[in-house]
C-alpha positions as a printed NumPy array, in Angstrom:
array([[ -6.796,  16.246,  10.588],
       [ -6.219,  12.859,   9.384],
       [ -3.501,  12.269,   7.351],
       [ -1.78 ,   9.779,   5.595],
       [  1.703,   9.927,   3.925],
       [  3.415,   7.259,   1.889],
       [  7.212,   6.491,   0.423],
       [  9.16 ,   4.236,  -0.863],
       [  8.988,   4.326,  -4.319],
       [ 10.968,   4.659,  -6.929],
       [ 12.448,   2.629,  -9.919],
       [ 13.363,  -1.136,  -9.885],
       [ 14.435,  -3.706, -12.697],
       [ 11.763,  -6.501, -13.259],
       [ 12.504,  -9.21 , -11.08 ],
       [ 13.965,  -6.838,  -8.024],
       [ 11.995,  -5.567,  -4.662],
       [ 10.603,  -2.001,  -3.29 ],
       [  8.935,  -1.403,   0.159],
       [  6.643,   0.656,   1.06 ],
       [  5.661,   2.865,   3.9  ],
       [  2.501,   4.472,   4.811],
       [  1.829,   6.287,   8.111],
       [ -1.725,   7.984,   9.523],
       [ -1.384,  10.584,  11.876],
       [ -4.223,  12.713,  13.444],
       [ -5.706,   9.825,  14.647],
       [ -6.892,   9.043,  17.993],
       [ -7.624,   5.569,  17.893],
       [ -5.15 ,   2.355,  16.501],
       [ -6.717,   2.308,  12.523],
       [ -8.523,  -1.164,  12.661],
       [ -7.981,  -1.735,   8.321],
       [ -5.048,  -0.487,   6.444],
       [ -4.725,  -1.165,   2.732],
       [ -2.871,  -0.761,  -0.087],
       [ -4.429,   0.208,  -3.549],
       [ -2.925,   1.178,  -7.393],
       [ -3.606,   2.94 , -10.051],
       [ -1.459,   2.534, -13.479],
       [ -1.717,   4.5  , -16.399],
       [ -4.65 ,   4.435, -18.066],
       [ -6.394,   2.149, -15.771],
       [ -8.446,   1.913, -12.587],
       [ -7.684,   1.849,  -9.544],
       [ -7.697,  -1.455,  -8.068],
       [ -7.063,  -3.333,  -4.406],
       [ -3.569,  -4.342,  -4.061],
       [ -3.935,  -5.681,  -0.393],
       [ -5.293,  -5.176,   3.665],
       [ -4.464,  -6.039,   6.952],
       [ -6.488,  -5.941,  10.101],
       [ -5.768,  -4.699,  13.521],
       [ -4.59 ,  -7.998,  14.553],
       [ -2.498,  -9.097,  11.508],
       [ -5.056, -10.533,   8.898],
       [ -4.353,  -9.972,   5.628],
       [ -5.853, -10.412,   2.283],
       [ -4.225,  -9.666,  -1.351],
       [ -5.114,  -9.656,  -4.385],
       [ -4.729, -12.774,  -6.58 ],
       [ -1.878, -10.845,  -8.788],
       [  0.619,  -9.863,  -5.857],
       [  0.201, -13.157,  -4.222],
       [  3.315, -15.112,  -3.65 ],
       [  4.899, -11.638,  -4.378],
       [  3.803,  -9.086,  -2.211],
       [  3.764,  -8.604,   1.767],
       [  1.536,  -6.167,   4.103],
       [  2.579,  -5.757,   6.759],
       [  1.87 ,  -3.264,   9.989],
       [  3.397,  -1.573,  13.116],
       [  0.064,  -1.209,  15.133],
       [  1.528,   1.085,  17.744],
       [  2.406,   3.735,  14.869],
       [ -0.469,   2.903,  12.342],
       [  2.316,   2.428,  10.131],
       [  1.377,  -0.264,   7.144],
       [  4.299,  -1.843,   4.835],
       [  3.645,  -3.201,   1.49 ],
       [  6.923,  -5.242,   0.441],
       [  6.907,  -5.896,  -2.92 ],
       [  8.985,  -8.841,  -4.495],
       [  9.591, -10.393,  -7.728],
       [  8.364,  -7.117,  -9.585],
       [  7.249,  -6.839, -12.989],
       [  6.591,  -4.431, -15.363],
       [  3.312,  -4.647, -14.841],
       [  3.187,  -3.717, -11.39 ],
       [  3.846,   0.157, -12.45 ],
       [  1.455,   2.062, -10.803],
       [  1.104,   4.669,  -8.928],
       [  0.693,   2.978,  -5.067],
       [ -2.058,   4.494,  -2.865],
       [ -2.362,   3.873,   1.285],
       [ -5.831,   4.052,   1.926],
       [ -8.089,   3.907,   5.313],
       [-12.051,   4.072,   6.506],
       [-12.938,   6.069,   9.443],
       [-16.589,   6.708,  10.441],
       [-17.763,   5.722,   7.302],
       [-15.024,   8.829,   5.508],
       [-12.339,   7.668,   3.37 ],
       [ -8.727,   8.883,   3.783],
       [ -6.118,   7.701,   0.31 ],
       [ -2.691,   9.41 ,   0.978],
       [ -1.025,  11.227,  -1.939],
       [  0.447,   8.025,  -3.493],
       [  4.146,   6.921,  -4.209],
       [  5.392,   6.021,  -8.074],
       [  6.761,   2.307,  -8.303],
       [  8.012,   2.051, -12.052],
       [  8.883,  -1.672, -12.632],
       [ 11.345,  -1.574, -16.08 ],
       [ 11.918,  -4.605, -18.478]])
């Protein structure tokens, strides 16, 4: 059973820094795509950002300059450090992975960014 649990969280002044963990277990094989996506109030879900079995990553044009991804292949264990917050990066953060054309999204982690 694949599974995918996230933390990390929490609450952080605008301007201050969270990190974020997400792990897959029940998985056989090293996860070739890990990303990050969020959902804020009211909103959709959107990207946030991806990395590649061998380090590539992409992110999204709002966290960039800001935001990290970052992986431990060995444990399929992606990071998401988050700098320079702002208010508007309150969302409710989401790990997410594609296996065999099924989609796994863990149960997400609350980053509240205050003003």
């Amino acid at each position: 059973q694949v599974q995918l649990v996230e933390s990390g969280g929490g609450l952080v002044q605008a301007g201050g820094s969270l990190r974020l963990s997400c792990t897959a277990s029940g998985i056989s094989d090293r996860v070739i795509t890990m990303s990050w996506y969020r959902q804020a109030p009211g909103k959709q879900r959107e990207w946030v950002a991806s990395i590649g079995s061998f380090g590539s990553t992409t992110r999204a044009d709002s966290v960039k300059g800001r935001f990290t991804v970052s992986r431990d292949g060995a444990k399929n264990t992606v990071y998401l450090q988050m700098n320079s917050l702002k208010p508007e990066d309150t969302a409710v953060y989401y790990c997410y992975i594609r296996i065999l054309w099924t989609d796994y999204w863990g149960q997400g982690t609350q980053v509240t960014v205050s003003s």
